[in-house]
N, C-alpha and C positions, 0 to 999 in steps of 0.2 A: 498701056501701062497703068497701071493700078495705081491708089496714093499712096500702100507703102513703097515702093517702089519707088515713086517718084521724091520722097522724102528720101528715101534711103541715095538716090543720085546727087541730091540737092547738097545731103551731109557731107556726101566722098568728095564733090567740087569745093566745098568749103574747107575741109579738109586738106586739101591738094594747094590750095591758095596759101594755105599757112606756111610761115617760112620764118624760123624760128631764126631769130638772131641773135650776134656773138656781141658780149659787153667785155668791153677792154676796160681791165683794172690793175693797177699798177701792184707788185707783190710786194708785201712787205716783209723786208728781211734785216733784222734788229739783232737776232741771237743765234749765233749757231755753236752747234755741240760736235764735236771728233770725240767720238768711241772708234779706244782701240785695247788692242790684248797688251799692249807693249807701254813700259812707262810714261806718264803723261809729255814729262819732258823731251821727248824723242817726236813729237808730234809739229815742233815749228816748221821742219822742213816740208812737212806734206800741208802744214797751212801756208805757206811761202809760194809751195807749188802752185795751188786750188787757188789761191785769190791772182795768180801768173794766168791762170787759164781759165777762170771764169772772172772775168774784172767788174761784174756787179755783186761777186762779195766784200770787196774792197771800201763798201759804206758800213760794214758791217759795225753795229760798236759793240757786242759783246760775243766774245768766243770762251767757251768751257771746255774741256777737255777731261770725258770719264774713262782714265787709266786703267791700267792693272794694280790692284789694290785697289780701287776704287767702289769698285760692286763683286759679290760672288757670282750671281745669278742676273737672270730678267728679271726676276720682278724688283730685285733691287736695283737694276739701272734704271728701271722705268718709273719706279720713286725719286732718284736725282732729278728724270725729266722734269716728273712736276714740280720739283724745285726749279729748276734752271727756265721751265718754260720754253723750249726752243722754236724759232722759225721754219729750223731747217736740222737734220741732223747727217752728219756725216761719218761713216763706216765703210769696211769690209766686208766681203764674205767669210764665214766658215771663222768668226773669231772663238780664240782656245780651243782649236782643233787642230794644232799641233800635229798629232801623230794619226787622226786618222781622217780626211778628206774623203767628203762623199761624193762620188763624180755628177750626180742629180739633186744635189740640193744645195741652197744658199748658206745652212748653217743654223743652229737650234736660234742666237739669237737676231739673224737677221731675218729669219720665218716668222719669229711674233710680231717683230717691231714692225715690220712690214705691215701688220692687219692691227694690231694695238693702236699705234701713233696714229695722231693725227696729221702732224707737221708732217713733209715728204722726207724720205730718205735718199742722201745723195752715196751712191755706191762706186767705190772706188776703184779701178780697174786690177785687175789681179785679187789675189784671197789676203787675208792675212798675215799667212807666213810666205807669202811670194807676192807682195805688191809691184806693182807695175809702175813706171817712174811717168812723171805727170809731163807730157811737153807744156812748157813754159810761155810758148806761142796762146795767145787768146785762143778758144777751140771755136773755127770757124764755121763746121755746119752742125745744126742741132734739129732735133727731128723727133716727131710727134706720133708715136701712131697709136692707134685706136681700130677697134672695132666697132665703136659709136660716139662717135664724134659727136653728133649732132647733141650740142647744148654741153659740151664738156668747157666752157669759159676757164675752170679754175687749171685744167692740165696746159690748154694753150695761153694762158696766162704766163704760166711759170715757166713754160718754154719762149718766150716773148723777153719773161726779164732775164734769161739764164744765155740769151744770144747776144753776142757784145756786138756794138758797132762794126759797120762791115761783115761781118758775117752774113751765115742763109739761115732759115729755117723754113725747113717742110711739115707741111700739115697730110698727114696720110693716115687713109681709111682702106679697109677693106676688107669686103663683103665676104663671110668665112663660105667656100664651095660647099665644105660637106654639110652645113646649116641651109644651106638655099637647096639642096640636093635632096634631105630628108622633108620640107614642104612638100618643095615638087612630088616626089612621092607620094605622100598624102592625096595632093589636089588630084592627081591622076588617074585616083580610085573614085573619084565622084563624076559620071559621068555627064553630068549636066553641064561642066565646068571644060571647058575647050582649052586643054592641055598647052599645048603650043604658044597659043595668042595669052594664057597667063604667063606662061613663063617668061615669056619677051616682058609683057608688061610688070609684072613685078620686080622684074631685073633691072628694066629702065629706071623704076621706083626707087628703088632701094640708091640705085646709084645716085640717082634725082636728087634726094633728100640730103644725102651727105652734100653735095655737089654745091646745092644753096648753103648750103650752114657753111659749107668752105669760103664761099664767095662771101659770104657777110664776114668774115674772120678774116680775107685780105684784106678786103677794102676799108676795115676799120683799123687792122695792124698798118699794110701800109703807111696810114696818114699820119699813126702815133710814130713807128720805128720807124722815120724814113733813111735811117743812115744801113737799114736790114734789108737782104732781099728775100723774100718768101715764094716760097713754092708752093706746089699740091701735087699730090697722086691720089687717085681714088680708082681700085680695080676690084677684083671679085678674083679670089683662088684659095692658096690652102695659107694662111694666116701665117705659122711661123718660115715655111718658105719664101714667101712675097717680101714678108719683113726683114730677112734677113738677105735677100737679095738688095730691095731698098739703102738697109746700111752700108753695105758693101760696096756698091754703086756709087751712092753719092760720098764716101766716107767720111761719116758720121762720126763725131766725135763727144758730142753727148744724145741719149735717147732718151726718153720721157717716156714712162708707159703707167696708166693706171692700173694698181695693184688691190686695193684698198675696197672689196665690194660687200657692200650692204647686207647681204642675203645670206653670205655666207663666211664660214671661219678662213678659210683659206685662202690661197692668192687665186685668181681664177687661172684655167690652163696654159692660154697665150702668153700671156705677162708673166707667171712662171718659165715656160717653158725661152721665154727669151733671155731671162735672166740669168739663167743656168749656161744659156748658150753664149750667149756674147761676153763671155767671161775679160774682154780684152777691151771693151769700152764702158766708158764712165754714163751707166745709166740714173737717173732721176724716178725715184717708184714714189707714186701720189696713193 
């Protein structure tokens, strides 16, 4: 073994030791805004509901409510934002679409605010003009998933303080098949590279690294939420089937999914494509 070589082993074991861990920090939630199509006043009974079923809005001290009459457009509700400053904002899908519903999208202004805002957006189960009635019961399991978990503190955060007393939450990851399918490929064509014995090991890996970053994220929730039980799953398959098996399984009744990516305008696929689908649970888009 030559010295690159022997540098290049010394890196990957250094490398391999690191084990990125999770910081529990309490969220702060001071101001939340309800956007809806429908008079502002019409809106206490869905704040009645929400503070019934998630009971850590119940410290809340200020609620705004941007009605009908309130803005034309996005870019004039997202001017009230920066007035109002919100923690958290809560909506619909497909508001002032009335008459025509798009059966693949969330709706012109829940597509900007999605990738604009910073605060998260809490999405209310059902569209607009067909909302879904809130059960009043604390919502008992809430659930996290990701496709990279590792170092995401600010979504399991928010699914930390969004879990009431007694409840579960699960922390789930999982490794997209057709992403691990097109390396594979790649690596296959270099023959110096021993197909088989990578793909075991890079599989082991990939699961590895979630696996610790999961493990630092109980054993610190734990000790904070002990009146919460938490869970994990971490598998490898096809993204939006897994996740939506997961929901259904455990029946989830809020979902957390990061929507919000850096690189690009839009929501990225998974995160879209769940929010379209679960049209019938109270998801959380960061």
């Amino acid at each position: 073994m030559d010295q690159r070589d022997q540098i290049d082993e010394f890196a990957s074991m250094f490398r391999k030791a690191e084990r990125e861990a999770f910081t529990f920090s309490d969220v702060p939630l001071k101001t939340v805004v309800i956007v809806t199509d429908q008079p502002g006043d019409q809106t206490q009974t869905v704040r009645e509901q929400l503070t019934a079923f998630l009971p850590r809005l119940r410290s809340v001290a200020t609620w705004h409510v941007n009605g009908k009459g309130d803005f034309e457009n996005v870019q004039e509700l997202i001017e009230r934002f920066e007035q109002q400053q919100p923690d958290l904002v809560v909506t619909y899908r497909h508001l002032f679409e009335e008459s025509h519903i798009p059966q693949h999208s969330l709706g012109v202004y829940l597509d900007v605010l999605t990738q604009v805002l910073h605060p998260p957006v809490l999405v209310l189960p059902g569209t607009a003009i067909d909302p879904h009635s809130l059960d009043t019961t604390p919502g008992r399991c809430v659930m996290v998933v990701t496709d990279r978990i590792s170092g995401d503190d600010r979504l399991i955060n928010f699914g930390a303080a969004m879990t009431p007393d007694g409840g579960e939450m699960w922390l789930c990851h999982v490794e997209d098949d057709a992403v691990f399918d097109r390396y594979m490929s790649a690596i296959e064509r270099i023959p110096e590279i021993d197909t088989d014995v990578a793909r075991k090991l890079i599989d082991q890996q990939l699961l590895k690294d979630a696996g610790d970053y999961i493990e630092t994220c109980l054993t610190e929730l734990r000790e904070k939420r002990t009146s919460v039980t938490f869970h994990s799953s971490i598998a490898r398959g096809h993204h939006l089937k897994q996740y939506q098996q997961l929901v259904e399984s455990h029946n989830v009744d809020l979902l957390l999914i990061n929507t919000n990516d850096e690189h690009q305008l839009a929501m990225h696929g998974m995160a879209y494509a769940l929010s379209v689908e679960l049209i019938d649970r109270m998801l959380l888009l960061l």
